[in-house]
Structure formats: C-alpha cells, structure tokens
Gaussian input, Z-matrix of N, CA and C with variables (Angstrom, degrees):
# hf/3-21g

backbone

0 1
 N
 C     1     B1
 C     2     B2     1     A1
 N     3     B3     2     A2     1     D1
 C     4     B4     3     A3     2     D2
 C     5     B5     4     A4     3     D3
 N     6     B6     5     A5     4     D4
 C     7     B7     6     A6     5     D5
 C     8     B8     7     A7     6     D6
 N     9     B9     8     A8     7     D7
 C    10    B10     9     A9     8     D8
 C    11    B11    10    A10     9     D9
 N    12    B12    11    A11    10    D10
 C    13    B13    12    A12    11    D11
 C    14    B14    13    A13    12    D12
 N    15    B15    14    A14    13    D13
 C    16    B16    15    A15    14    D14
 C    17    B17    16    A16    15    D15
 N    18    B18    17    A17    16    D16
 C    19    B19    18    A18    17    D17
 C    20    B20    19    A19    18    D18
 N    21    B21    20    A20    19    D19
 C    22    B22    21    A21    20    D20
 C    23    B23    22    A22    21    D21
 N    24    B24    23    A23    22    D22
 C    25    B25    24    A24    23    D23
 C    26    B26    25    A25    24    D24
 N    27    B27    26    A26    25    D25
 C    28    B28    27    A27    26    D26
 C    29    B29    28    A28    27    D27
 N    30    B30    29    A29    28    D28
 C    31    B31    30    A30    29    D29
 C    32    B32    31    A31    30    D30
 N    33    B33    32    A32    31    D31
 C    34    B34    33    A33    32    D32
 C    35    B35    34    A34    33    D33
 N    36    B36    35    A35    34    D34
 C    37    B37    36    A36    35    D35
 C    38    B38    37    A37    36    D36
 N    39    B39    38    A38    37    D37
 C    40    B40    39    A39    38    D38
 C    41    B41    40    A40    39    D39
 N    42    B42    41    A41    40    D40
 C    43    B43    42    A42    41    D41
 C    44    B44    43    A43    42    D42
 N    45    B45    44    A44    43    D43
 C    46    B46    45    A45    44    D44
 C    47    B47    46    A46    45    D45
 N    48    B48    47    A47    46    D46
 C    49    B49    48    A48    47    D47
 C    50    B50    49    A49    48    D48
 N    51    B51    50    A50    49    D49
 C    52    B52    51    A51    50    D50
 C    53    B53    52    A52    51    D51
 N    54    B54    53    A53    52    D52
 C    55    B55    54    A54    53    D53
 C    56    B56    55    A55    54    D54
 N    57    B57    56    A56    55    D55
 C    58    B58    57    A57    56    D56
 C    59    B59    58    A58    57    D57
 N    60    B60    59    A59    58    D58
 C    61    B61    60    A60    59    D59
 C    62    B62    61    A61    60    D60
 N    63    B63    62    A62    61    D61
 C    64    B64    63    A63    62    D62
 C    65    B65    64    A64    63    D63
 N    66    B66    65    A65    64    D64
 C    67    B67    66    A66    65    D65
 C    68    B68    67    A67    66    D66
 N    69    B69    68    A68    67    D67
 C    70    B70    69    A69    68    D68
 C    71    B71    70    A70    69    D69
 N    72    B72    71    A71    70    D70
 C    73    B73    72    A72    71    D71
 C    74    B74    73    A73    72    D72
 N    75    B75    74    A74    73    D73
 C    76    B76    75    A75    74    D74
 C    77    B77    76    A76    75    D75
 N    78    B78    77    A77    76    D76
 C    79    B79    78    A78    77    D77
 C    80    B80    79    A79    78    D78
 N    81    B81    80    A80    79    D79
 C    82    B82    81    A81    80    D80
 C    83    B83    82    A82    81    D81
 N    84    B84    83    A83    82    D82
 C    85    B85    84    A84    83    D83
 C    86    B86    85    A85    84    D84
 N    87    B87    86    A86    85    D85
 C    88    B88    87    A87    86    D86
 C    89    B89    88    A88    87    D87
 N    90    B90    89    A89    88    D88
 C    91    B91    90    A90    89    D89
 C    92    B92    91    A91    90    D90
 N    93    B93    92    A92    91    D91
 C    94    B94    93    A93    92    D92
 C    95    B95    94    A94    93    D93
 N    96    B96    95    A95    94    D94
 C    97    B97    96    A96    95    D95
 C    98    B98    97    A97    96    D96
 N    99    B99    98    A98    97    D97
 C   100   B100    99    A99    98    D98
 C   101   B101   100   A100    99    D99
 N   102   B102   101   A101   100   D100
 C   103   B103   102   A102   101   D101
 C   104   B104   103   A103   102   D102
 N   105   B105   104   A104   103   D103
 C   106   B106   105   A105   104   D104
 C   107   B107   106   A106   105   D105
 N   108   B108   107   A107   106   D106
 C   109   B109   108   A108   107   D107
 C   110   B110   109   A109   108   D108
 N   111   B111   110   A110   109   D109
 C   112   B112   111   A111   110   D110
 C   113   B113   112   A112   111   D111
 N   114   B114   113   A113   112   D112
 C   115   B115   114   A114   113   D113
 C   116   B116   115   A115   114   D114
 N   117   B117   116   A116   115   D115
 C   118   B118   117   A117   116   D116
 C   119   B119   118   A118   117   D117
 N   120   B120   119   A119   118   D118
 C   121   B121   120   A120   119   D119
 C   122   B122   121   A121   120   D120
 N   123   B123   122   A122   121   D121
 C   124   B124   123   A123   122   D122
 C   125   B125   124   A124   123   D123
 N   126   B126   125   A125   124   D124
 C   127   B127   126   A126   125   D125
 C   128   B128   127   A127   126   D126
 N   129   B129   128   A128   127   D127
 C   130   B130   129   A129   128   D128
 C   131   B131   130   A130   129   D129
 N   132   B132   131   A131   130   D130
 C   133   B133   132   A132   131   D131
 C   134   B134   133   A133   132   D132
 N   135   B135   134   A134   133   D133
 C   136   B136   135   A135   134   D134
 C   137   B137   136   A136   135   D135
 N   138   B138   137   A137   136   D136
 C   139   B139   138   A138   137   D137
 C   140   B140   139   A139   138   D138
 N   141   B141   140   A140   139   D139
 C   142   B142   141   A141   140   D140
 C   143   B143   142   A142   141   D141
 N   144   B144   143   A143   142   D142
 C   145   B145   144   A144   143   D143
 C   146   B146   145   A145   144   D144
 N   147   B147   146   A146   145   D145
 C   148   B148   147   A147   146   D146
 C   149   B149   148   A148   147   D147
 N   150   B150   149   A149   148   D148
 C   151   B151   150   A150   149   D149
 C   152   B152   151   A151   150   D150
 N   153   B153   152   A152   151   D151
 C   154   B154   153   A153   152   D152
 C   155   B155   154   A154   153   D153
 N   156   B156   155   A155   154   D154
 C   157   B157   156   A156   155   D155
 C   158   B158   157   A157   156   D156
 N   159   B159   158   A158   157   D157
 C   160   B160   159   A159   158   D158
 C   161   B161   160   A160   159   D159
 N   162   B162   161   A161   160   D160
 C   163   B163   162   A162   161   D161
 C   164   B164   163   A163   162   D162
 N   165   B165   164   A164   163   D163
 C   166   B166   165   A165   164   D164
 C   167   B167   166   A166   165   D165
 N   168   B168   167   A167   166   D166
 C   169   B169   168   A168   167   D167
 C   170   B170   169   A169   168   D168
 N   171   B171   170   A170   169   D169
 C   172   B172   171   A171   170   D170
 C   173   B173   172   A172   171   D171
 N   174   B174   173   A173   172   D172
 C   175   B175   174   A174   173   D173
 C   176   B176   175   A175   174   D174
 N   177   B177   176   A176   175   D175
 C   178   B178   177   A177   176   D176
 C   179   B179   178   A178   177   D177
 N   180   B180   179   A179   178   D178
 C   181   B181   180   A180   179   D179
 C   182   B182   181   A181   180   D180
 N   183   B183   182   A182   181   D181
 C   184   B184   183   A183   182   D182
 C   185   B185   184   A184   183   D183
 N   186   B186   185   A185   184   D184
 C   187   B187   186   A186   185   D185
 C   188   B188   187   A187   186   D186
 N   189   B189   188   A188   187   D187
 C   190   B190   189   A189   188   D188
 C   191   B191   190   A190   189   D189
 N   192   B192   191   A191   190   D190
 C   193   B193   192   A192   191   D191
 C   194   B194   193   A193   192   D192
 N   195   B195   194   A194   193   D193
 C   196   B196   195   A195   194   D194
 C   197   B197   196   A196   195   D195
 N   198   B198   197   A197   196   D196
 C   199   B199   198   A198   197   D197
 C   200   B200   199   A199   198   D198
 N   201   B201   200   A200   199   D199
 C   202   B202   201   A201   200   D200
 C   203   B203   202   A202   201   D201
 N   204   B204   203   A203   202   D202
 C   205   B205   204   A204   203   D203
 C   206   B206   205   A205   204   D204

   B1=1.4542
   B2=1.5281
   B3=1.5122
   B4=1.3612
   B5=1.4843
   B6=1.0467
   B7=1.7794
   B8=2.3028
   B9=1.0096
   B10=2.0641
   B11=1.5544
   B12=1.1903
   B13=1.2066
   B14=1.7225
   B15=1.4968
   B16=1.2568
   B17=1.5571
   B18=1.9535
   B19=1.3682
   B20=2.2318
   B21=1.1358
   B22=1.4902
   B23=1.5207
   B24=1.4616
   B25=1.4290
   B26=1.5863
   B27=1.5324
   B28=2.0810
   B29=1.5638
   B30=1.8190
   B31=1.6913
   B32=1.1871
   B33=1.9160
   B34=1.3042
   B35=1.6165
   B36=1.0862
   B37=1.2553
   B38=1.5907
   B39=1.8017
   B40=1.1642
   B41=1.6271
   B42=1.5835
   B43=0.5998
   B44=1.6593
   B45=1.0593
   B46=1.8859
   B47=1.3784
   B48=1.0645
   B49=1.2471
   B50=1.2455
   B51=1.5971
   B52=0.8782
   B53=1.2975
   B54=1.4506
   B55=1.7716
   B56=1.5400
   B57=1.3248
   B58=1.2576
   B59=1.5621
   B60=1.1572
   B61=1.5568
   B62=2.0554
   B63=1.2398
   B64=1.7369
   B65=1.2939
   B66=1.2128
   B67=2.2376
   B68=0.9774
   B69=1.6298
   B70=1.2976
   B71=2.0875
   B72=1.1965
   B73=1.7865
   B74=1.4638
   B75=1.0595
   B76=1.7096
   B77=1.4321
   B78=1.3980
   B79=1.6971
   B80=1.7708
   B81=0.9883
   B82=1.5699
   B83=1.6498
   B84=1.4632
   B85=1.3293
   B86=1.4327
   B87=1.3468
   B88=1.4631
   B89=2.1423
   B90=1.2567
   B91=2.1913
   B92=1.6094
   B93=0.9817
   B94=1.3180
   B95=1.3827
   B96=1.3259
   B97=1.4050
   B98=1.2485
   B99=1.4828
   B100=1.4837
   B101=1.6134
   B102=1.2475
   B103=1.6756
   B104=1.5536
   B105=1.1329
   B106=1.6097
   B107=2.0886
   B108=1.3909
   B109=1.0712
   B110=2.3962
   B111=1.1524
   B112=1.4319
   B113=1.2995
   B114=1.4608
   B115=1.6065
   B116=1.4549
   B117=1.4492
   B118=1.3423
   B119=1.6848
   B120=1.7974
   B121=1.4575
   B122=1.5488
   B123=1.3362
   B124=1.2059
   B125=1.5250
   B126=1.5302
   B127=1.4403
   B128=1.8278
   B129=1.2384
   B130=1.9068
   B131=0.9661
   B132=1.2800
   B133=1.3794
   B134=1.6375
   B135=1.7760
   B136=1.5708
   B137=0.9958
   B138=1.4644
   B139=1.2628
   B140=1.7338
   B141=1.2355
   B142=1.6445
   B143=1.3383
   B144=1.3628
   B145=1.5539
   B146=1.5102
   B147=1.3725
   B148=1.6148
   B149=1.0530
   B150=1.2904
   B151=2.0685
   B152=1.4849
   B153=1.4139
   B154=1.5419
   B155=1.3425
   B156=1.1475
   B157=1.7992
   B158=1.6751
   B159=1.1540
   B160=1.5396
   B161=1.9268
   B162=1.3336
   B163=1.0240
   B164=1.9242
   B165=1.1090
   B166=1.6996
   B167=1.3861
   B168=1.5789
   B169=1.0727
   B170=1.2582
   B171=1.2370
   B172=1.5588
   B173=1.3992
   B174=0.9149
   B175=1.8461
   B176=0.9854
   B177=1.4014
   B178=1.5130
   B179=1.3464
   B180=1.7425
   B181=1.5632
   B182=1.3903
   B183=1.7868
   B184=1.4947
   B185=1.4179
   B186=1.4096
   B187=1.7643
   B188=1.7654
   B189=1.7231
   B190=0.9438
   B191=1.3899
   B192=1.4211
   B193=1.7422
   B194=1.7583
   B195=1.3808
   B196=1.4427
   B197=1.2859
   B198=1.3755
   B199=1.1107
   B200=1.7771
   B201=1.3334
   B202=0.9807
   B203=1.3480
   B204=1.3726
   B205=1.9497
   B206=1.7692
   A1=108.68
   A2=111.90
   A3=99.16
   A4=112.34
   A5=122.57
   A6=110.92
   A7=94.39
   A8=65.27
   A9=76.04
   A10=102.87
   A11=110.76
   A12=97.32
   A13=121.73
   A14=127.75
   A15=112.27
   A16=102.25
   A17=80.65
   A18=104.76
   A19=78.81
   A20=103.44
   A21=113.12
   A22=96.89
   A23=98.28
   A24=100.21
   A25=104.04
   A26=97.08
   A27=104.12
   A28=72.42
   A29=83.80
   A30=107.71
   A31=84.42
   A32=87.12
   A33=101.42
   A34=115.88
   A35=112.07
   A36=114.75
   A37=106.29
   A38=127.60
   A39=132.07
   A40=117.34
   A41=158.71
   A42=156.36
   A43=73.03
   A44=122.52
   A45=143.82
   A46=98.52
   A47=134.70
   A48=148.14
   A49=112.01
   A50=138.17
   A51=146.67
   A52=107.87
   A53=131.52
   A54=118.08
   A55=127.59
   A56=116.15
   A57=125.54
   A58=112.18
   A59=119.47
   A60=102.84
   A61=88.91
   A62=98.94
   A63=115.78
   A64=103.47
   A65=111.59
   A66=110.87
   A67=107.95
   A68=99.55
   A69=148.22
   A70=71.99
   A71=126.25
   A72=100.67
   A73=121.32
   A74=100.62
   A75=105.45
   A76=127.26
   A77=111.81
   A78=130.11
   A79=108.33
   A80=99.90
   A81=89.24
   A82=86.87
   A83=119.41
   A84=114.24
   A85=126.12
   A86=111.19
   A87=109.83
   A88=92.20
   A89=93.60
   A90=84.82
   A91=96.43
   A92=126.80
   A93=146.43
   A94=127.41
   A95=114.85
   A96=106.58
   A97=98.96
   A98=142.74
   A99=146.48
   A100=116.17
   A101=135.22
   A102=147.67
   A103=110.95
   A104=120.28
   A105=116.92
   A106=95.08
   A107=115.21
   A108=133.79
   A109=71.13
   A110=105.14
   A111=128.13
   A112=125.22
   A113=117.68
   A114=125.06
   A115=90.61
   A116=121.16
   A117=116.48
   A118=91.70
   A119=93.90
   A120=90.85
   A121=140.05
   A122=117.31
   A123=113.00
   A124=135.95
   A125=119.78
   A126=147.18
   A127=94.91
   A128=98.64
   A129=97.72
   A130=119.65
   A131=132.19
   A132=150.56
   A133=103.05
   A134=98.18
   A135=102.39
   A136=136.92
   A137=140.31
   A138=121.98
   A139=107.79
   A140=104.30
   A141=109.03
   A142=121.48
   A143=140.79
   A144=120.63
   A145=111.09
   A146=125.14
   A147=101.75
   A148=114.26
   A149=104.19
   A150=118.84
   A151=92.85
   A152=159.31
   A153=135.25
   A154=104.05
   A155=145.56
   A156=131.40
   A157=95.67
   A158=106.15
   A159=122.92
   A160=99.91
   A161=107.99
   A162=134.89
   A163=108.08
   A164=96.73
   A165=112.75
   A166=102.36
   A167=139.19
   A168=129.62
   A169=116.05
   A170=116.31
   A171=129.37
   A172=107.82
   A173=126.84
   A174=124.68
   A175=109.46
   A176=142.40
   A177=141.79
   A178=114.94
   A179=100.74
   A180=100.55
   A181=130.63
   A182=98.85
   A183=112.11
   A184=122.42
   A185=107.15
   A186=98.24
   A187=102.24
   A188=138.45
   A189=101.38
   A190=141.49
   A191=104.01
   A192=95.06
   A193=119.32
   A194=115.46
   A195=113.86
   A196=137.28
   A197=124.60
   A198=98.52
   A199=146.37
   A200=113.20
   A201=149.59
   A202=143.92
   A203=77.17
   A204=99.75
   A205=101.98
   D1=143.79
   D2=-175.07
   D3=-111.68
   D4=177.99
   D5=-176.07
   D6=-120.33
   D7=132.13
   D8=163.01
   D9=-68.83
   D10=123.80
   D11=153.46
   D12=-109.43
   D13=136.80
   D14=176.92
   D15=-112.48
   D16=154.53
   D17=-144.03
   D18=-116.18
   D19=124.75
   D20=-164.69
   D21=-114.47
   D22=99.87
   D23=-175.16
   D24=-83.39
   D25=149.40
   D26=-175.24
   D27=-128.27
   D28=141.19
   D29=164.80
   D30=-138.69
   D31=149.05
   D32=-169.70
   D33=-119.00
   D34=104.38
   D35=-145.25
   D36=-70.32
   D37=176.44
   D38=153.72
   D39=-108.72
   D40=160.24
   D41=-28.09
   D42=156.89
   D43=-86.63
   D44=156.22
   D45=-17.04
   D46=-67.02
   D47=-159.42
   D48=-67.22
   D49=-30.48
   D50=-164.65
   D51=-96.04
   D52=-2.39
   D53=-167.18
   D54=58.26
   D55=14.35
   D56=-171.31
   D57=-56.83
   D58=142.86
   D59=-172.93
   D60=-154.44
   D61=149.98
   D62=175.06
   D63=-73.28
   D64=129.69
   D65=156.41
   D66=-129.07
   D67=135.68
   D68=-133.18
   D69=-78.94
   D70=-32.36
   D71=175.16
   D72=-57.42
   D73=-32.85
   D74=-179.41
   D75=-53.98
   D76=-17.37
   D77=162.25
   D78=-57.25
   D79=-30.81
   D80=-155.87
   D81=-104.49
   D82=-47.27
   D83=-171.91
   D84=-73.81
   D85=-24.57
   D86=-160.44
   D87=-128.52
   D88=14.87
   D89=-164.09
   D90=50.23
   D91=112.57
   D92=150.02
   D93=-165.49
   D94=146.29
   D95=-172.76
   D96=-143.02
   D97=160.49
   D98=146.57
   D99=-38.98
   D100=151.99
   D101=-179.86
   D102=-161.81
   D103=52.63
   D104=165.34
   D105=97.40
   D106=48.77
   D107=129.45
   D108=90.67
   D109=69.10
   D110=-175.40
   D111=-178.45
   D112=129.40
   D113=-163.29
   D114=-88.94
   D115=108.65
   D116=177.47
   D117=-117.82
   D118=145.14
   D119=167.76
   D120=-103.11
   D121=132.63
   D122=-163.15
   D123=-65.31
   D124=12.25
   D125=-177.01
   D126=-95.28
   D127=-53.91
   D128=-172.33
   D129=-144.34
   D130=6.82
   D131=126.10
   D132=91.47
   D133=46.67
   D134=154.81
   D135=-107.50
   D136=157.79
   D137=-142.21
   D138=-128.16
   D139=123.51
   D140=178.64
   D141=-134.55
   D142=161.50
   D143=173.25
   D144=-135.01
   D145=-9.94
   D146=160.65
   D147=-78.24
   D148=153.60
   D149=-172.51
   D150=-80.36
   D151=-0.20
   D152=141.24
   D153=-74.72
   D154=-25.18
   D155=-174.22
   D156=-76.88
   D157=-32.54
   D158=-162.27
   D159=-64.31
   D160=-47.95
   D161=-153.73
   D162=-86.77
   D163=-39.16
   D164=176.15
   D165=-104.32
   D166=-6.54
   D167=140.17
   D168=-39.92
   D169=-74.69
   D170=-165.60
   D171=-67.76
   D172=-46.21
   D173=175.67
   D174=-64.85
   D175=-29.79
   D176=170.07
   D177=-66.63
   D178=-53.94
   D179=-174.23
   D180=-89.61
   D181=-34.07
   D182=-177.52
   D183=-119.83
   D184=4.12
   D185=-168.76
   D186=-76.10
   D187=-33.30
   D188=169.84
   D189=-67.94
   D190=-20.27
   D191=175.83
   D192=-88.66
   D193=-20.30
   D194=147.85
   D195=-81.47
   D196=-30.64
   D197=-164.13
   D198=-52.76
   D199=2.56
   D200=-179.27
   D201=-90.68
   D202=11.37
   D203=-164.17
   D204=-123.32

C-alpha cells in the first residue's frame, strides 16, 4: 500500500507582490499616514502596511493615551 504524500508548497511572498495599499481610514483610526509610498506612524514614526500590524501597533503602543481624542 502506498501512502500520498503531500507536498505543501510555501511561497514566499514580497511586500510588491501582495497589492498592499494604505486607506485613507487608517489616519484617523490608527495615526498613520503615507511617507514615500509607506504607512508610517505619526506618534513614533514607524513604519508598517498591513492594517493588523497597523492595528496592534496602536493598541499596544498608543491606544491608552489616545484613545480619547
């Protein structure tokens, strides 16, 4: 008897590759703004572009002293 084996292909993606793009909500919700085609944030001015890094950025670092504003 033979066994299948599966073969689990990983691609490894680029950054480019993905279509990633900034929205224009993320200014107001998370402080972020665009800087040379990069979601940098405007509290400490690091730079990320999926909306969960975006998102647990700010709740980690800044949601208690903003959220309120």
């Amino acid at each position: 008897m033979y066994k299948k084996l599966c073969s689990k292909q990983t691609k490894e993606g680029k950054v480019g590759d993905e279509n990633r793009s900034f929205n224009e909500k993320w200014k107001f919700d998370y402080f972020f703004t665009v800087v040379k085609d990069k979601a940098v944030c405007l509290l400490c001015s690091i730079s990320v572009l999926k909306q969960y890094n975006l998102k647990r950025h700010y709740e980690k670092m800044h949601e208690t002293d903003y959220k309120n504003i």
